[in-house]
Each structure stands twice: as structure tokens, then as C-alpha cells.
C-alpha positions, 0 to 999 in steps of 0.5 A: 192747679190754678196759679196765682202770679203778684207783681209788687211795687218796692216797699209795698207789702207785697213779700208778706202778702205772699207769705200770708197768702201761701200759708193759708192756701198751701202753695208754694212760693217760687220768686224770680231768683229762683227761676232765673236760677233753675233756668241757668241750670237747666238751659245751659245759660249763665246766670250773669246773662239771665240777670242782664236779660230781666234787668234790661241791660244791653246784650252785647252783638244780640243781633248776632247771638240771639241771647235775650230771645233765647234768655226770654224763651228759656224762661218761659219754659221754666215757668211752664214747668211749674205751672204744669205742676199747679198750686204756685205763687208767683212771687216777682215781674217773671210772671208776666211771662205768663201768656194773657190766653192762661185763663187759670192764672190770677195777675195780682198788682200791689202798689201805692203812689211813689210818695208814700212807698218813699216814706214806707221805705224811710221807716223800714230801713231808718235811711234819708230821703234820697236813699229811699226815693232812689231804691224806689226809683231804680226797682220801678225802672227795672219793673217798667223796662221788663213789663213794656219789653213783653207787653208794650203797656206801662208797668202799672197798667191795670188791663195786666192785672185781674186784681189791683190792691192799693197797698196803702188801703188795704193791709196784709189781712184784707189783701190776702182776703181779696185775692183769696176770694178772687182765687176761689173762681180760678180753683173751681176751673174744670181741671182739663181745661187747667191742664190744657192751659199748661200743656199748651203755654209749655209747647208754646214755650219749646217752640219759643226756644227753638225759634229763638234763633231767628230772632226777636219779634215772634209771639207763639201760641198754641191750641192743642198742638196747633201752632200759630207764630204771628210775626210782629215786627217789618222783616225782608224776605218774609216768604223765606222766613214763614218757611224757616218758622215752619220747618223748625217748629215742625221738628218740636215733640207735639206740634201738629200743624204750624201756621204764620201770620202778620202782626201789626208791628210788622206794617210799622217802619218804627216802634215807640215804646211806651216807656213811663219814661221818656229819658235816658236810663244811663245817665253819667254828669261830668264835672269838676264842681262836686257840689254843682254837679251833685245838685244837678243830679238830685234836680235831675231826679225830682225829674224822674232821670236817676243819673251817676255822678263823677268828678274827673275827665278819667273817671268819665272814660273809665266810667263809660267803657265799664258802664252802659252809658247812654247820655253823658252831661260834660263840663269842658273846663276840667283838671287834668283831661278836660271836656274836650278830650272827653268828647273826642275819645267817647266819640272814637271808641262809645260813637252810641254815647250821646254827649251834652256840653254843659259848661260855664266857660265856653265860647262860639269858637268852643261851641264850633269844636264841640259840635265838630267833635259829634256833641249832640248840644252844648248848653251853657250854666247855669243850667236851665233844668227844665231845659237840661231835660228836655235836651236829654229827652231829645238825645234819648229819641235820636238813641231809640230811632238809632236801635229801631233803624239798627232793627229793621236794618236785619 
């Protein structure tokens, strides 16, 4: 019955371990796909929705629809599903789902340093460099969004983790031994304990999904029927919001008592996330000089900030209402619609959109209309990288403080 959950870095060989692993103890093998699948099915969500929800994509009017606290629930209980059954490898970031309290379930993490997952990934799929580095950088940024998101830890924090295998010294045999050893003391568990595990993270699960409704912030648990919701977030009307709680899991098959009390978050008028990164995650650079701006984006990179690139002032419009843009780097002196335009439309239809000028031509006189305009900064080339980031940092700061008031303001 016991359930073993691995979350691998991008060119670790984390996928083989699975298999190795699953056919010496007879398990099977659930990914994140097919979770995600199974709970577009079996919950009524589209599969779209659940993608953007574990991709840390932006849901639009969440504060109104309530879909990601409801994509997170569902998920839950999808995995409390297969946990009830026992003898499954979770193979994926969906397994931290999985509450610290299943004692049952052993969390494995393989990785390595970046460097050397860049250069695995050179050799296994015979591209440059830069192609490796960004498939690594992209899969670690989906990982730390998802794994801060549930946790507020950072992606490889080793208080996750029961076992953490560096992938670089150990191969696949010795990985599959080490877990397999671990994996002997979760098996020998008393089955009613096991079955205690699973049956309360399952009613925790239903209760999760019905309180999805009233929003983010709620960490449910639950002991034999006993039901205990700890509000982790600064909420109005916090009497009228116990009773809520109180009434809807009240009406979930199982529940026996339920009770409430105030986390820490919620004495808290802001929250910092504890990203491994402090920069931007959508970043669009605009200018005409494609050899400029596509060396700023590979600077930009060695700085951990992955960036898109496009050429034109359209581009930059047409990119920014199909894209989630967050922070856009702007040259004013453009073909066709310059910089300025740029900055006026982003600011009247995408005001969230946080602009940087950077721009060789420029004036004080153009400074003065950019600022007018609503540009966060107007920088002048060439560029000081360093000074580029820190300016990004500080536009993504002012991005997060503005979700936060966004947040308390419900």
C-alpha cells in the first residue's frame, strides 16, 4: 500500500529510475499527464484550465471563478484516488500534493547542478548549448512555481524530500537500490494505519473541492472524520467566513466535526514569495536591432531572466495581448510604430504590463513623455546589464506587491 512520489529535474535520469524502479517492485507507474487527464474527466474541468493551472499560468477573473482553487482541489482528489489503492509511483511535480501528514508516502528528488544537467541534455538530444540551457531553464521554472505555490519552499529544498539522489553520482542501479531501501520501512507500515492516511487525505480532498469556492488560502485536514480548516491568508469578516466553512463542510459525506483556526499568514498585510528567483517570468525585449537585442536576451539569461525577443513595435502589441507579458523592455526609435505608441497602447488596453525604455536616442524631453506615459524606467544603451536586471527585479516587486493588495482587497 505504500506510495512512492519522485520529482526529477530536466535531464536527470529521473524517467529511467521510474521504470527501473517500478519493475522491480511491481508498481505502477501514474505521470502528471495522466492525472491531469483523469481529473479533466472525471471533474468536469478542461484539460486547457488544469495545464495553465500546474503551469503557473495567469487565470483570467480567478478572483471571481475561483478556477485554480478548484483545479488544485480536484487534483487532490484525483491523487487520493490512487493513493487509497497503493502500490503507485508518482512520477512528476503533482505529487506534492500530497500532504506532509501521509507518513506512508516516500518523496524522492533527483537532480544535479544546472551545468551539468545543460551538458546531459547537449549529449542526449545533439543540440547547442543555448537550447539545452533553455529547456532546463523553463522545466526548473515550471517546477519552482508549482513547488513554491503549495509549499512556500523553494523547488529543491531538501525538508520536501525523504531522499535526495544527486543524479550525477549515483546512477540508475544504485538510485533504484537507495529508494528501494528506503521504500522497505514505508511497506512494513501497519496497513490501518496506511488506510488511515488515505482515507483521510481523500476526505480532506472532498472538503478542499467544496471549499474551493470561497477562495484561496484554506489548508484542510483531517483525522478520522474530524475536520480542521486553518485560514492562512488576512481576510474581512472573519466570523462570517468560519461559519461558511463550517456549513459547507459539514454537508461532505464523512465529515464529523469541523473546526477552524488562524494561520500565520493570516496576521500578514503582504506575503513575499519565496521564489528561487526574484525576476520576471514574462519577459518581452522590443527592438529593431536584431543582433542587439537578441545578445541582450542571451546576457539576460546567464542572469537566470529567460526573455522572448521581437522585432517590430506590432509585434510587441500583437505579442503582449496573446502573450502573459509581465515586464517589456522597449526601444523608442523603431520603423513603423515606435516605442512611444508601444507604451501608450500597452498602458490603455495591458496598464498590469510594467515597461522598461531602453533606448539609445533618447532625450530629457523623451524621458519626460515616457515617464508621463506610465514607463516604470527609461534606461539609455548601451546597457548596463547588471543595471537592466536590477531595474527588472524592481518592476517585478512593484508586479507581486500589486497581486498582494489585489488579494487582501477581497
Amino acid at each position: 500500500m505504500a506510495i512512492i512520489s519522485i520529482t526529477g529535474a530536466k535531464f536527470t535520469h529521473s524517467d529511467e529510475t521510474v521504470a527501473k524502479l517500478s519493475e522491480k517492485l511491481g508498481y505502477k507507474i501514474i505521470t502528471d499527464q495522466e492525472i491531469m487527464e483523469e481529473t479533466a474527466q472525471n471533474q468536469d474541468i478542461q484539460i486547457a484550465t488544469i495545464h495553465k493551472v500546474v503551469d503557473s499560468k495567469q487565470i483570467p477573473f480567478n478572483d471571481f471563478t475561483h478556477e485554480k482553487e478548484k483545479t488544485i482541489a480536484a487534483l487532490r482528489k484525483t491523487l487520493a484516488l490512487h493513493i487509497s489503492q497503493g502500490n503507485t509511483i508518482f512520477n512528476g511535480i503533482l505529487g506534492h500534493l500530497i500532504p506532509s501528514w501521509t507518513t506512508h508516502a516516500l518523496r524522492v528528488l533527483i537532480v544535479t547542478d544546472r551545468e551539468t544537467r545543460i551538458q546531459n541534455g547537449i549529449k542526449l538530444l545533439g543540440v547547442p548549448e543555448k537550447d539545452a540551457a533553455h529547456e532546463v531553464n523553463e522545466a526548473d521554472k515550471h517546477t519552482m512555481l508549482w513547488v513554491n505555490s503549495l509549499t512556500d519552499k523553494k523547488a529543491w529544498d531538501k525538508s520536501l524530500y525523504d531522499i535526495v539522489i544527486p543524479s550525477d553520482k549515483l546512477d540508475v542501479t544504485e538510485s533504484v537500490e537507495l529508494i528501494s531501501k528506503h521504500h522497505e520501512t514505508m511497506a512494513a507500515m501497519s496497513e490501518d494505519l496506511v488506510k488511515k492516511e488515505a482515507s483521510d487525505f481523500a476526505l480532506a480532498a472532498d472538503v478542499s473541492l467544496a471549499l474551493a469556492e470561497t477562495g484561496s488560502g484554506l489548508i484542510v485536514t483531517a483525522d478520522n472524520g474530524d475536520i480542521v480548516v486553518t485560514i492562512d491568508k488576512n481576510v474581512l469578516f472573519l466570523s462570517k467566513l468560519k461559519q461558511k466553512i463550517t456549513t459547507i463542510a459539514k454537508q461532505i459525506p464523512g465529515v464529523k466535526s469541523v473546526d477552524t483556526k488562524i494561520g500565520k499568514n493570516y496576521y500578514k498585510a503582504g506575503r513575499s514569495h519565496n521564489f528561487d528567483f526574484e525576476t520576471p517570468l514574462h519577459v518581452l525585449l522590443v527592438d529593431d536591432e536584431k543582433e542587439f537585442v537578441q545578445t541582450l536576451s542571451e546576457r539576460l539569461k546567464m542572469r537566470q531572466i529567460s526573455s522572448n525577443v521581437v522585432f517590430s513595435g506590432q509585434e510587441a502589441l500583437d505579442s503582449a495581448h496573446r502573450d502573459e507579458t509581465e515586464v517589456m523592455v522597449l526601444d523608442l526609435k523603431m520603423p513603423g510604430i515606435d516605442g512611444f505608441e508601444v507604451l501608450r497602447k500597452i498602458k490603455q488596453t495591458k496598464p498590469h504590463i510594467e515597461v522598461i525604455i531602453l533606448t539609445g536616442h533618447g532625450s530629457e524631453a523623451d524621458k519626460a513623455t515616457c515617464m508621463e506615459l506610465g514607463a516604470f524606467a527609461y534606461l539609455q544603451k548601451p546597457a548596463d546589464i547588471d543595471q537592466l536586471a536590477e531595474t527588472m527585479k524592481k518592476a517585478y516587486e512593484k508586479i507581486n506587491q500589486r497581486k498582494q493588495n489585489e488579494e487582501d482587497a477581497q
